[in-house]
N, C-alpha and C positions, 0 to 999 in steps of 0.2 A: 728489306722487304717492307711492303707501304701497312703490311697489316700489323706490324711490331710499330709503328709511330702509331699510327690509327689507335690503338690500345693502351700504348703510354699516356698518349692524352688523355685519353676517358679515364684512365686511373689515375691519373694526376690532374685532373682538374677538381677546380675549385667552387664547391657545390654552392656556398654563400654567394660568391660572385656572378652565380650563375642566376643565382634567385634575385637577386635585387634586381633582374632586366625582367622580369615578368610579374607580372601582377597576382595570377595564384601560384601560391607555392606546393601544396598539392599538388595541381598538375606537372610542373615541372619536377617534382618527385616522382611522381611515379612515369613522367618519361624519361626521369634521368634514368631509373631502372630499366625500362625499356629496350633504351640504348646498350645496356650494361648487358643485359641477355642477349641482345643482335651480335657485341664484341663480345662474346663470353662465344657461343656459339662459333662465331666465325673464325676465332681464335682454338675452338676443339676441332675443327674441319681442318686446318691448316698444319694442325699436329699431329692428327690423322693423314694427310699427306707427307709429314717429313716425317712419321716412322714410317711411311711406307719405302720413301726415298734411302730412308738410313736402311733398311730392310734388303733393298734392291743394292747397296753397296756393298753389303756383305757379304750376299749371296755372288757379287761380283768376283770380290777380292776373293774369297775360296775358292772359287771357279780359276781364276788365275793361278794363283798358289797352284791348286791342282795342276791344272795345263803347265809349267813354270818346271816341276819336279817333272812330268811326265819328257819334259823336252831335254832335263839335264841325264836323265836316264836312256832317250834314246843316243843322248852325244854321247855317252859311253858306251854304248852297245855298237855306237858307229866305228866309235876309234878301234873296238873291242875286233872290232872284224874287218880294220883297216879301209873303212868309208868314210876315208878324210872327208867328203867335199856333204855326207851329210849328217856329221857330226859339226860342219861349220854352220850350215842351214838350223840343225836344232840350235844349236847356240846362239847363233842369230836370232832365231824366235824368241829363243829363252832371254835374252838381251831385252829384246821388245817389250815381252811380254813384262819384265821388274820393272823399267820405267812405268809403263801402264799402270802397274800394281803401286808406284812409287805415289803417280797421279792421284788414282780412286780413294787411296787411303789419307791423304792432304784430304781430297772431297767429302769423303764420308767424318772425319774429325773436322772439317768445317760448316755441316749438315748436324754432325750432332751439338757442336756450340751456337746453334743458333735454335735446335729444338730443345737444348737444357733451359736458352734465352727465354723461350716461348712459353714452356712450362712454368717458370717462375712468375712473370707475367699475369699469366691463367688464375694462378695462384693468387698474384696480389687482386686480381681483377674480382675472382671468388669471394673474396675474404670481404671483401669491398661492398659487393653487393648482399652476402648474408649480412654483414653489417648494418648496410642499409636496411633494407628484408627486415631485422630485427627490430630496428626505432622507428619502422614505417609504421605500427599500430599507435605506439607514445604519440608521434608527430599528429598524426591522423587523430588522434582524440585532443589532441593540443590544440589543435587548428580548428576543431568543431566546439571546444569551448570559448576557445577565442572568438568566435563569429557567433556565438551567440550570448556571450558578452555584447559582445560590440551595437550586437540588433536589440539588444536588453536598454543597452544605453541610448541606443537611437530612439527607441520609442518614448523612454523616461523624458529626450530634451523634446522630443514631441509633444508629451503630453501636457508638460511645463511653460509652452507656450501662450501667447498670450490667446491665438485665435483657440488652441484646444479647450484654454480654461475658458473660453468666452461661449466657445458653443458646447461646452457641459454645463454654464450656468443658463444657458438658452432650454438646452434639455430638460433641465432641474426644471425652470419656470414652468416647460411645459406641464410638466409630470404634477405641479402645485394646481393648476388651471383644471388638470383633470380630475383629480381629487377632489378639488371645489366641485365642479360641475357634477361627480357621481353621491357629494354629501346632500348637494338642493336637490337630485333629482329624488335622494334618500328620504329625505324631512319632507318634500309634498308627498310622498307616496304615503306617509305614516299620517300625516294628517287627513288626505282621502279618506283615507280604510277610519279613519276615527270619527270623521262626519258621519261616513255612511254608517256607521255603528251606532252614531246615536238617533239618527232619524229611524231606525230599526225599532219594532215593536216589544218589551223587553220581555225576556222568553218567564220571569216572574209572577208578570202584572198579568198572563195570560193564565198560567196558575191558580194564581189570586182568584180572577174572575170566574175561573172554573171551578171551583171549592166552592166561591161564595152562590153559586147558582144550584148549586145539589143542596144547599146548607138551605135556602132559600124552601127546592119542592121538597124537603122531608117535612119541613114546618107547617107548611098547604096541605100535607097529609094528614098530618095531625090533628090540625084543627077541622 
């Protein structure tokens, strides 16, 4: 049956070998799983059909048996009351019918050695994919460390470069340029504010002048 080859291959193949022909290895993970549930599955339908089949031979072969005694009993019931010719006829059938029975049960014991085949099979197929199933989260975190190693490293030989360091010293320049440019625009703003401070009248001398001018009419009164 093409489904018993179909399934030993997927269970005897070679996962590494498989991976070196493809670039993510994730993906072909989780489609090698994939595939392992389509034959995992296809291979329960098929078991499902030959116990049905093993089901149907049994029910056969007792149906015969039955019919088989029911025939040996009317030959004796025939002979019993001297009906030669249909105690030959049950016999005859009864003949038939063992061969028959001789057939179904070769078929049914070669139905059941190919669904014990299948079972085992199922099994290694099972074991296979919980297997997998189980190192799929390791792998899965192995393969996202790895890549981001990898883009850790690529940006390091990036940034190592000779144009990267050229245009972070071009940046740097800039960032000196602006600095300068907001210290002068800092030192005239404070020399403004200190000109106009002094051309201002001092808030003292207005004091002064205002003391010395009462000091001035109290003495006019006096005299």
């Amino acid at each position: 049956m093409g489904i018993f080859k179909r399934m030993k291959d997927i269970a005897s193949a070679d996962l590494h070998n498989r991976l070196d022909k493809v670039e993510d290895p994730i993906k072909m993970l989780k489609q090698y799983l994939r595939e392992l549930e389509k034959e995992i599955q296809k291979g329960k339908n098929s078991l499902a059909n030959q116990m049905f089949v093993v089901k149907k031979y049994e029910a056969l072969i007792a149906e015969t048996n039955e019919t088989i005694e029911k025939r040996a009993s009317q030959a004796e019931l025939a002979i019993s009351q001297n009906e030669e010719e249909l105690a030959k006829m049950a016999i005859e059938e009864k003949i038939n019918l063992e061969k028959k029975l001789t057939s179904y049960q070769s078929q049914l014991d070669s139905v059941k050695n190919q669904t014990e085949a299948l079972v085992q099979q199922l099994n290694r197929m099972k074991e296979k994919y919980e297997e997998l199933s189980n190192r799929k989260l390791t792998l899965l975190s192995r393969a996202a460390a790895a890549q981001a190693s990898d883009t850790f490293g690529q940006s390091l030989i990036s940034l190592n470069s000779e144009n990267a360091l050229y245009g972070f010293s071009r940046i740097e320049d800039k960032i000196v340029e602006m600095e300068a440019k907001a210290s002068a625009n800092q030192y005239l703003l404070s020399k403004a504010t200190l000109d106009n401070y002094k051309e201002l009248p001092s808030l003292l001398d207005v004091e002064v002048e205002q003391e010395l001018g009462k000091l001035k009419e109290c003495l006019v009164k006096q005299t």
